[in-house]
C-alpha positions in Angstrom: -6.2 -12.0 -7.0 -8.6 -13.0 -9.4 -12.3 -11.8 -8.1 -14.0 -15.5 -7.6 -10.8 -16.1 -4.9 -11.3 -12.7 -3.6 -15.1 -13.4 -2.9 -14.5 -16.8 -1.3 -11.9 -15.1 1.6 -13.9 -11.7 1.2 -15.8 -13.6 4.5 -12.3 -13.7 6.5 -10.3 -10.8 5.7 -10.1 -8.2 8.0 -8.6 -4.9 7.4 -6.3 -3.9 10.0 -4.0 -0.6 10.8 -0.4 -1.6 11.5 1.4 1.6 13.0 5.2 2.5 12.7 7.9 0.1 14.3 4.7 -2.5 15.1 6.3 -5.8 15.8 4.3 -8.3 13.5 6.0 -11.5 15.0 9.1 -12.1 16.4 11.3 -15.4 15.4 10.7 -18.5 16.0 6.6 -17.3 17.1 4.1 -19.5 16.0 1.9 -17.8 13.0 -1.9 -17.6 13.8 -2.4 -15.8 10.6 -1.0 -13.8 7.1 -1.4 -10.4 6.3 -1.4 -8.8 3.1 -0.4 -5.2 3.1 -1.9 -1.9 1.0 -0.4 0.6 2.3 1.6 -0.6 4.3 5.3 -2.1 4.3 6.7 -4.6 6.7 10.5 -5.0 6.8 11.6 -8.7 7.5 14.8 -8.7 9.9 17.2 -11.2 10.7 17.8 -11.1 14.6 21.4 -12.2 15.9 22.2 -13.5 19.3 23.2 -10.1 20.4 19.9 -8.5 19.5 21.9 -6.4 16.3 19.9 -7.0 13.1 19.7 -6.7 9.5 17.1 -6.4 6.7 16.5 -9.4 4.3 13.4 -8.3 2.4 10.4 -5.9 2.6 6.8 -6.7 2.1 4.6 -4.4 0.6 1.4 -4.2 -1.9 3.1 -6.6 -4.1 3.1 -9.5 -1.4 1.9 -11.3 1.9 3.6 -11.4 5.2 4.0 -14.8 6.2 5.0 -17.1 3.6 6.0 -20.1 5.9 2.3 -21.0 6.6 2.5 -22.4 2.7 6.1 -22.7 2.7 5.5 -26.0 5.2 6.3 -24.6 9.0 3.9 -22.8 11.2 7.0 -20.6 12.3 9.7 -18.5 10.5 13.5 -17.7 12.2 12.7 -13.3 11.4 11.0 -11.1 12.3 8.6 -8.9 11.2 8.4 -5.1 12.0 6.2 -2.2 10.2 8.5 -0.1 8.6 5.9 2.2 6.8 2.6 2.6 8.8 -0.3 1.8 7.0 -3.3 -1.0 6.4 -3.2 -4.2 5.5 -5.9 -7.5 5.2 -5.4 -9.8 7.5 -6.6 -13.6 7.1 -6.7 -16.6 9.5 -4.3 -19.9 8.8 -7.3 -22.1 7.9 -9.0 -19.6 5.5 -5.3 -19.4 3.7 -4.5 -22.8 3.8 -7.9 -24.0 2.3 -7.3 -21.5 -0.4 -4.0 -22.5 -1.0 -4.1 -26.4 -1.5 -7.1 -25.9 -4.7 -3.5 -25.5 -5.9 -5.3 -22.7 -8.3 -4.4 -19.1 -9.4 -3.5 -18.3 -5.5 -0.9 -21.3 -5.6 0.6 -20.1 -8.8 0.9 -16.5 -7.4 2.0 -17.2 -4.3 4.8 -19.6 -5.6 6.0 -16.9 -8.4 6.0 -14.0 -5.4 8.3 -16.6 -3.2 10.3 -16.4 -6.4 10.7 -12.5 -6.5 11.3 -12.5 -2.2 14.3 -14.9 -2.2 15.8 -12.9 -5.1 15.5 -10.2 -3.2 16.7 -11.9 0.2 19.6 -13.1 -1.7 20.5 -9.8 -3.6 20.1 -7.8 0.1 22.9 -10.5 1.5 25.0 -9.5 -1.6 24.3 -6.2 -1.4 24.8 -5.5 2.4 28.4 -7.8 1.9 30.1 -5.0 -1.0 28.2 -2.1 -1.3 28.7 1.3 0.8 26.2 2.4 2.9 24.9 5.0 0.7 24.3 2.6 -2.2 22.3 0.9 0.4 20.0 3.3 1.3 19.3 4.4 -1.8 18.1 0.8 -2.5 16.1 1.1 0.6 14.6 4.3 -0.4 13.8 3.0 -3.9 12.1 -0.4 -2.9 10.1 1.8 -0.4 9.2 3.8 -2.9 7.9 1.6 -5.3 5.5 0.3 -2.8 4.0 3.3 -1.5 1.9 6.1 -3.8 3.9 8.9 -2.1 7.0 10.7 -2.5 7.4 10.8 1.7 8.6 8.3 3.7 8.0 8.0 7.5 11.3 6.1 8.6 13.4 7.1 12.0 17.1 6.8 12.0 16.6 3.6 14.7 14.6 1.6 12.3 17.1 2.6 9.0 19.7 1.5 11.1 18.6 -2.1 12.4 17.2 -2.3 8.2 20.6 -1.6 7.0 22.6 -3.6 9.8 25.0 -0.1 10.4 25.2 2.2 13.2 22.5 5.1 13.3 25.4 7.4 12.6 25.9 5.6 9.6 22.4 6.4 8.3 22.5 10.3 9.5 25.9 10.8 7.3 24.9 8.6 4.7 21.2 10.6 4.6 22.8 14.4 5.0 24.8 12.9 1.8 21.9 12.3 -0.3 20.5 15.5 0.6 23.5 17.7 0.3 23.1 16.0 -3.4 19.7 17.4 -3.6 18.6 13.7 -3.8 16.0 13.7 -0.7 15.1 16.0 2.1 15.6 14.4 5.3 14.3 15.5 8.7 13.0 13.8 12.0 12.3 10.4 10.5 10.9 11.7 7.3 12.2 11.6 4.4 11.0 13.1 1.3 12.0 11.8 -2.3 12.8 14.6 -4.3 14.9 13.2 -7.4 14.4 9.2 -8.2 16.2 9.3 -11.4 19.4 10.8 -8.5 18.7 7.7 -6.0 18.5 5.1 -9.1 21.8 6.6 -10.5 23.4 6.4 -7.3 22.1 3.4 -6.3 24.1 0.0 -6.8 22.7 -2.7 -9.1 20.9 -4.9 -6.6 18.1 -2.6 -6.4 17.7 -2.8 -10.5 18.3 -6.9 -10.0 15.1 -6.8 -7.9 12.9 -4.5 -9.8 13.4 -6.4 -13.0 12.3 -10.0 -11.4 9.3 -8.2 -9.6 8.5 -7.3 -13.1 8.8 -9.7 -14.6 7.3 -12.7 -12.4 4.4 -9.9 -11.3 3.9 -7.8 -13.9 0.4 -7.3 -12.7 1.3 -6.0 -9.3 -1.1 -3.3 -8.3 -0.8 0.0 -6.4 -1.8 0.1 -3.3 -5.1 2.3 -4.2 -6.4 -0.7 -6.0 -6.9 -2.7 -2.5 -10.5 -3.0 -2.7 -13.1 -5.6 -1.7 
């Protein structure tokens, strides 16, 4: 954000710690406020009658948790869990909201990063629909990685599992794969990236589809060590 938006909601952000598997909101809650991660990511899950789920998109430094509040609903049909642990900034509806309609830079960023979050909703449905389950991951991995300034990441079998919509043997045989490949290490829940040029090789073109309009409709998307105030 440009610094004369950042010093007029300086007054209502709060920085917050969001731990591992933290249920943001569920579906269909009403939103008392948006959070904009650091270091943090936040996976958003569709929810089926049955309870089984699936990812649709991940929010991390590049984004804000809660785009329905500008979007034009107070409530959104997913729901939002912590996938890494981390911080983010939390800010109150009306502090948002007042921001948003001086229809300034905030408006055109927000608009362009709603852009880069239903391409990469749309490219997960594809994705998901033809691509094995290693593909996937790697995809996972990668996205994850791009949002975090380490090569670990804290991520249990359970929550790969409801991410990728597969059973959690799925993700164990899928994960010993990548390793026996020498592409990660991977042992209670963390998983350590130790060859990215490996995961991007395996990995199916959806996660390259993503990257490039992240790029380009953000280019000036920051690393999470930036998040200052």
């Amino acid at each position: 954000m440009p610094n004369d938006i950042r010093e007029r909601l300086q007054p209502d952000l709060k920085l917050v710690p969001l731990s591992l598997g933290q249920v943001i909101y569920e579906a269909h809650d009403a939103l008392s406020h948006v959070l904009f991660p650091t270091t943090a990511i936040v996976s958003l899950l569709y929810v089926m009658e049955n309870g089984s789920t699936a990812e649709m998109a991940i929010v991390g430094c590049d984004g804000v948790v809660g785009i329905a509040v500008f979007m034009g609903g107070d409530t959104t049909p997913n729901r939002a869990v912590v996938q890494s642990a981390g911080s983010a900034f939390r800010l109150s509806l009306n502090a948002f909201r007042n921001e948003f309609r001086r229809t300034g830079e905030l408006h055109r960023l927000l608009l362009l990063y709603t852009q880069t979050l239903l391409t990469q909703m749309s490219q997960t449905a594809v994705c998901n629909q033809l691509h094995a389950v290693e593909q996937r991951l790697c995809r996972c991995l990668l996205l994850s990685h791009d949002r975090l300034e380490s090569d670990e990441l804290i991520m249990t079998q359970e929550l790969l599992a409801n991410v990728l919509g597969v059973r959690r043997e799925g993700v164990s045989v899928a994960a010993h794969r990548l390793q026996e490949m020498g592409l990660i290490r991977y042992k209670r829940g963390h998983i350590t990236i130790l060859d990215r040029l490996g995961l991007e090789r395996l990995a199916c073109e959806c996660y390259q589809v993503v990257k490039t309009e992240c790029d380009r409709l953000l280019p000036y998307r920051h690393s999470p060590s930036s998040f200052n105030l």
